[in-house]
C-alpha positions in Angstrom: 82.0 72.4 141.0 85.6 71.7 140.7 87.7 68.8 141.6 90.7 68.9 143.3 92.9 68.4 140.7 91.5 70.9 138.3 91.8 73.5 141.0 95.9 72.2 140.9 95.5 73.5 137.1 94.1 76.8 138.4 96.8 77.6 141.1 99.5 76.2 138.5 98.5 78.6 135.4 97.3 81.4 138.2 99.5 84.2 136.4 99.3 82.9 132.9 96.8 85.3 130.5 93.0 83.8 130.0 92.8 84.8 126.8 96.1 82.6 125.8 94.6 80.0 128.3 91.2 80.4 126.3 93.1 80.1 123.2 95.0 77.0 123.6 92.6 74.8 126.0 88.9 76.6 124.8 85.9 74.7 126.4 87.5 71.9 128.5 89.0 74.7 130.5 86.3 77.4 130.9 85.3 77.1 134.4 89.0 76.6 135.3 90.1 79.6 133.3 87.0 82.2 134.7 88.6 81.5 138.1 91.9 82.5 137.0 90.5 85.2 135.3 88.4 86.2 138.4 91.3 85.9 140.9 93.2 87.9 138.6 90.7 90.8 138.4 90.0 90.8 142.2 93.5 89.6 143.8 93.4 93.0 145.9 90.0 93.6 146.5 89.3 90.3 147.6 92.6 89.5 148.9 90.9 88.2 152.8 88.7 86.2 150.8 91.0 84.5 148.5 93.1 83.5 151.3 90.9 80.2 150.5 92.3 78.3 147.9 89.0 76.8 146.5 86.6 80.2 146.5 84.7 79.9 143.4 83.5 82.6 141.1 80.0 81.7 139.5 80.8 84.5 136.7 82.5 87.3 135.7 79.7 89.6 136.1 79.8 88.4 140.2 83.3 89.3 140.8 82.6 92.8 139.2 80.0 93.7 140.7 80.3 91.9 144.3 81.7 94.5 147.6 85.5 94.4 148.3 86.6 92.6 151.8 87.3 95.9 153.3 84.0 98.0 152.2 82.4 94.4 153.1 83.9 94.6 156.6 82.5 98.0 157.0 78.9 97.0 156.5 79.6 94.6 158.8 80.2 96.9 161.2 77.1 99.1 161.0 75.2 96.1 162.5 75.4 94.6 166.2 76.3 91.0 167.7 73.6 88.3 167.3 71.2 90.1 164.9 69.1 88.3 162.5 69.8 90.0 159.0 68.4 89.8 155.6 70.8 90.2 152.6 68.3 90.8 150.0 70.8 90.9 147.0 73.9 88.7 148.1 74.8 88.1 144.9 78.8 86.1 145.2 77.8 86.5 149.2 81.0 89.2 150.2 78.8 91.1 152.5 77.1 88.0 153.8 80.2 86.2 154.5 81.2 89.4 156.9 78.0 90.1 158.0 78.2 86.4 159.1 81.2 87.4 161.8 78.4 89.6 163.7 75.1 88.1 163.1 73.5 85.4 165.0 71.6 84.4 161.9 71.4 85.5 157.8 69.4 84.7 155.2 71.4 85.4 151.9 68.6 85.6 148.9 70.1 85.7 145.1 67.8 85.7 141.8 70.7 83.7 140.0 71.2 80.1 140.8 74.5 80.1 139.9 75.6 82.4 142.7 73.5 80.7 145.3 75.0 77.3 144.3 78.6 79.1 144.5 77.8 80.8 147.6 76.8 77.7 149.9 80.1 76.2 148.5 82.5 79.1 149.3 80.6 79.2 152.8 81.7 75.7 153.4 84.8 76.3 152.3 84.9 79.1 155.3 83.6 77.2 158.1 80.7 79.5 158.0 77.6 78.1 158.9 75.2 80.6 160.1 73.9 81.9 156.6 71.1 80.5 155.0 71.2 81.0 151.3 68.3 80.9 149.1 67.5 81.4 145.2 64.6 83.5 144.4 62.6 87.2 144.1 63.5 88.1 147.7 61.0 90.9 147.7 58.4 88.2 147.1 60.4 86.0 149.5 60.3 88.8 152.2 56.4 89.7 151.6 55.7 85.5 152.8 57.9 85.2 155.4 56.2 85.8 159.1 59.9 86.7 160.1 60.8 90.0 161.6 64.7 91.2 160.8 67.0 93.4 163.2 68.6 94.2 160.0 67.8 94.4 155.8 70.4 95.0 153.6 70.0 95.5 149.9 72.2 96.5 147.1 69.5 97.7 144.3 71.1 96.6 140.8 72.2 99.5 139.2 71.3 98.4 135.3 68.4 97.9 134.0 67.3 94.9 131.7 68.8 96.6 129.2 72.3 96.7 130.6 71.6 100.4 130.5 73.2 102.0 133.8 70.7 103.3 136.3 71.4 106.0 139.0 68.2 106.9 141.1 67.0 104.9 143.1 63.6 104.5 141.6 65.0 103.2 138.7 67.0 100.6 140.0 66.1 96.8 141.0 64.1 96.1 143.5 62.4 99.7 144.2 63.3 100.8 147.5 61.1 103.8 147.4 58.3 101.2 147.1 59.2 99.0 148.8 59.5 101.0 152.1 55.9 100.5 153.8 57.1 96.9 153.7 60.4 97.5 155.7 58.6 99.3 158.1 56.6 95.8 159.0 59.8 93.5 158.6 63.1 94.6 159.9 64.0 97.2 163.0 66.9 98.6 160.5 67.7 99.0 156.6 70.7 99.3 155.6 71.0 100.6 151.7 74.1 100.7 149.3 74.0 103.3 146.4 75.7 104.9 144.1 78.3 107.7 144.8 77.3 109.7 142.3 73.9 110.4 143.9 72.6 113.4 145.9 72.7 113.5 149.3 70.4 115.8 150.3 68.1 114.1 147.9 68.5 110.7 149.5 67.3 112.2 152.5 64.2 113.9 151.5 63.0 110.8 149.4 63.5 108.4 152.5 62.7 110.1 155.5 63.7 107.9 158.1 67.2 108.0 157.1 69.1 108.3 160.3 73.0 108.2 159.1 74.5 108.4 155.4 77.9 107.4 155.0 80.2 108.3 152.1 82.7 105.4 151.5 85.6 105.7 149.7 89.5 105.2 149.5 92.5 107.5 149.5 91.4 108.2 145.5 87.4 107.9 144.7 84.2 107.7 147.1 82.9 104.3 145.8 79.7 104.2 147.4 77.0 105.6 149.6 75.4 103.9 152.2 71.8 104.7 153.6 71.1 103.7 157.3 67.7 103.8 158.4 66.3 102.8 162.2 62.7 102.6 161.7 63.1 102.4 165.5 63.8 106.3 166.0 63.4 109.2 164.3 65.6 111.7 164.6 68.4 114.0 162.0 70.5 112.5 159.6 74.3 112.0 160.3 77.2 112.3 157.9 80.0 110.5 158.2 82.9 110.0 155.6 84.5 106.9 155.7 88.2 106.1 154.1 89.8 103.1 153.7 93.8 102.6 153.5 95.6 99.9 153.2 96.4 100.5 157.2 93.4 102.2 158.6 89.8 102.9 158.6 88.9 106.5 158.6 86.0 108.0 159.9 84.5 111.2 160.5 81.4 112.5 161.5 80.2 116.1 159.9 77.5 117.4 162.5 74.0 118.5 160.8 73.3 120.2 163.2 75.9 122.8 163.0 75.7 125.2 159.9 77.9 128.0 159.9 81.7 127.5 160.6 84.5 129.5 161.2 86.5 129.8 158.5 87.5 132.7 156.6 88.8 132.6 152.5 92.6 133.4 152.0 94.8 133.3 148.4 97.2 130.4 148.8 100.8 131.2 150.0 104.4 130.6 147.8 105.8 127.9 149.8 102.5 127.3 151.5 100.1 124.1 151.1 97.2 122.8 149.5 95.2 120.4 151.3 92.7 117.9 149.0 90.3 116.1 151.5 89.4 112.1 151.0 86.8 111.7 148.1 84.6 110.7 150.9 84.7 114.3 152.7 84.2 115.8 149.6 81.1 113.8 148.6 79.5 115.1 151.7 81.0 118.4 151.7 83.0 118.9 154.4 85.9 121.4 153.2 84.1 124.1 155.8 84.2 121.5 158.8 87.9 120.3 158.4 89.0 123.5 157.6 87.1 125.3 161.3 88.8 121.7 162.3 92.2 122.2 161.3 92.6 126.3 161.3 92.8 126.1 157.2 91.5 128.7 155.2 89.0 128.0 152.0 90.7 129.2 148.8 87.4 129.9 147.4 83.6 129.5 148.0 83.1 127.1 145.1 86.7 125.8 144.7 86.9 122.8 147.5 90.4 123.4 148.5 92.0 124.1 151.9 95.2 126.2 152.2 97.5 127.1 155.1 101.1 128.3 155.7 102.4 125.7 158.0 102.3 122.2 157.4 99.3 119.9 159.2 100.7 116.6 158.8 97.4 115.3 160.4 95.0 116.4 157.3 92.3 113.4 156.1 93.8 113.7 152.4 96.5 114.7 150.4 98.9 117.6 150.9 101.0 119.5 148.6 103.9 121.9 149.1 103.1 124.8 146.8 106.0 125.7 144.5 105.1 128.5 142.3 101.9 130.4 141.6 101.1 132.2 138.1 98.5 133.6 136.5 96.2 132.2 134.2 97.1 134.6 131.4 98.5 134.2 127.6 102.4 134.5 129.2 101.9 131.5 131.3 100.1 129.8 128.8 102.8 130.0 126.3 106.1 129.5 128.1 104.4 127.1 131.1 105.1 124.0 128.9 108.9 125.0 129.0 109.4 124.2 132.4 106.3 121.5 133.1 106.1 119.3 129.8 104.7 117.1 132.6 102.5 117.2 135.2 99.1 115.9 136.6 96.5 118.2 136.9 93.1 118.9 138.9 91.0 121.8 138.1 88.6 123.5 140.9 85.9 126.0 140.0 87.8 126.5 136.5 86.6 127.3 133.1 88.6 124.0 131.9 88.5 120.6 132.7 91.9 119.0 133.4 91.7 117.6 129.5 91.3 120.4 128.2 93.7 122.3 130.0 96.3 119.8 129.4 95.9 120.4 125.6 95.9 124.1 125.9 98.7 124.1 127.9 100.8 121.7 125.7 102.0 119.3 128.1 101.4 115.2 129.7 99.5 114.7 132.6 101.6 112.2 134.3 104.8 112.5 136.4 105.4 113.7 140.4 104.4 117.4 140.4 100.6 118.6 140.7 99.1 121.5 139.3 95.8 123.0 140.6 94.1 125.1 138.3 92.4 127.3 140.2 89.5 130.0 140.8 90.2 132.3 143.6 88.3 134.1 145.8 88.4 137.2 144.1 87.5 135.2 140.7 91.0 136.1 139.6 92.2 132.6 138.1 95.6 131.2 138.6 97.6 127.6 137.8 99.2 126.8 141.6 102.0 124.2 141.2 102.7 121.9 143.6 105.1 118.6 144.6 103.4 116.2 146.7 104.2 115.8 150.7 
């Protein structure tokens, strides 16, 4: 570990550059500079967690690949006061240390050594001392232990020995697919963190039990989905979109029950808005439910975008005030750079990707205006520009 006055050296050089750092001190300052480098990397997504001056980071490969405080604080949540939980994959131990707020009792299991050692320090650190961290297989772990959980959770590695990226979940580490006859004998509830870019509905039909998936996200990307299943019941899956801000938690729950919605499909207005729902919503596909919800109408079947004529300042997402519409034809294409040389652009149910369009069009994605290159109902296609609300 590190002594006191090395960690001086750390908060002294905190905003200097590792790699100059590396340069000029090399080895007698590599465990000092990985924890500047670390802190630097995660200084917002850990910022709760770095409120302790002497957290330490066993790697870089653990501050990558470890939960932020607030999606961390969220799994916390799903759980209830005094539970005994399994964190099968704790890895730097974000999600145990919060988990740790709620439970009565963890046991925190890590195949690396290295993170266990750096775990039980930063727990001390914390005053937390109701997590019981161990090194070792923790499915073999879990198949000796004669203890019964109230709650598993388990964050399957997502590359393979290779360092190849995996995505389903029978291709990542441990195999929760087989591994699910021995859940059933060991905890009451699983709780499973996966990939965002994974399919819903086919989550649902390869784990049968699951009783709630939420899509989690911020303001800008969905950054993960979590499974919930209660081995206790058995009853429909819920959705539920979850978006952190830097103020709020947002939640909503999309009813499975319900299939058909009222809402009708209408060309966006001049002077109207365009409503773009939280990555979350639109990773479970809830553009039909907000816009019933909200009285919006669906630009298009396939196109994912809510429009109305009146401003709802109240919308889960981002708004835009819709300043000119034109069609997608040779005219636009040629003089549109003349009055946009710059401007962000999303495309929905379009022939282009946003790239691609950007080249064709001549201009620099960047500045404050939006356009939204568009499909409409009637397939007619059309570039809607917009200036943020």
């Amino acid at each position: 570990m590190i002594s006191d006055i090395d960690w001086e050296w750390v908060h002294n050089h905190l905003n200097d550059d590792p790699v100059t750092l590396t340069l000029k001190y090399g080895a007698s300052r590599r465990n000092e500079i990985l924890q500047i480098d670390c802190r630097q990397r995660t200084h917002k997504k850990l910022a709760h967690t770095l409120l302790n001056d002497q957290f330490i980071f066993p790697s870089l490969l653990a501050s990558q690949q470890c939960s932020s405080d607030a999606t961390a604080r969220f799994h916390a949540s799903l759980i209830n006061d005094g539970e005994l939980v399994l964190d099968m994959t704790s890895g730097l131990g974000i999600d145990a240390y919060h988990l740790s707020r709620r439970a009565g009792r963890i046991y925190a299991i890590d195949i690396k050594e290295e993170n266990t050692l750096a775990a039980i320090h930063n727990a001390r650190q914390m005053n937390i001392d109701n997590i019981h961290f161990l090194t070792g297989d923790s499915v073999e772990w879990l198949k000796n232990s004669a203890l019964h959980f109230n709650t598993i959770f388990i964050d399957p590695s997502r590359r393979d020995n290779n360092n190849r990226r995996c995505y389903g979940l029978e291709t990542c580490s441990p195999d929760v697919l087989k591994l699910m006859p021995l859940f059933r004998t060991k905890t009451d509830k699983l709780i499973i963190k996966v990939s965002p870019m994974l399919d819903i509905t086919s989550l649902t039909e390869q784990i049968r039990e699951t009783t709630a998936i939420y899509a989690v996200g911020t303001e800008k990307e969905c950054k993960e989905l979590i499974i919930m299943v209660d081995f206790t019941e058995r009853r429909p899956a819920d959705l539920f979109a979850v978006t952190i801000t830097d103020s709020e938690t947002v939640l909503f729950r999309i009813p499975t029950s319900k299939q058909n919605y009222n809402i009708g499909f209408d060309n966006p207005k001049l002077y109207g808005y365009i409503y773009l729902p939280y990555p979350s919503l639109m990773k479970i596909d809830a553009s039909r439910f907000l816009g019933e919800n909200y009285g919006l109408s669906q630009i298009a079947p396939s196109t994912h975008l809510l429009s109305s004529e009146k401003l709802i300042s109240e919308f889960p997402g981002r708004t835009f005030k819709i300043v000119e519409i034109l069609r997608f034809d040779k005219k636009t294409i040629n003089n549109f750079r003349k009055q946009y040389p710059e401007i962000n652009i999303t495309a929905k149910n379009f022939p282009y990707p946003a790239p691609r369009l950007a080249s064709i069009l001549k201009v620099k994605e960047g500045g404050r205006l939006r356009l939204f290159a568009v499909s409409l109902s009637d397939n007619s296609r059309v570039l809607i520009v917009t200036e943020p609300v």
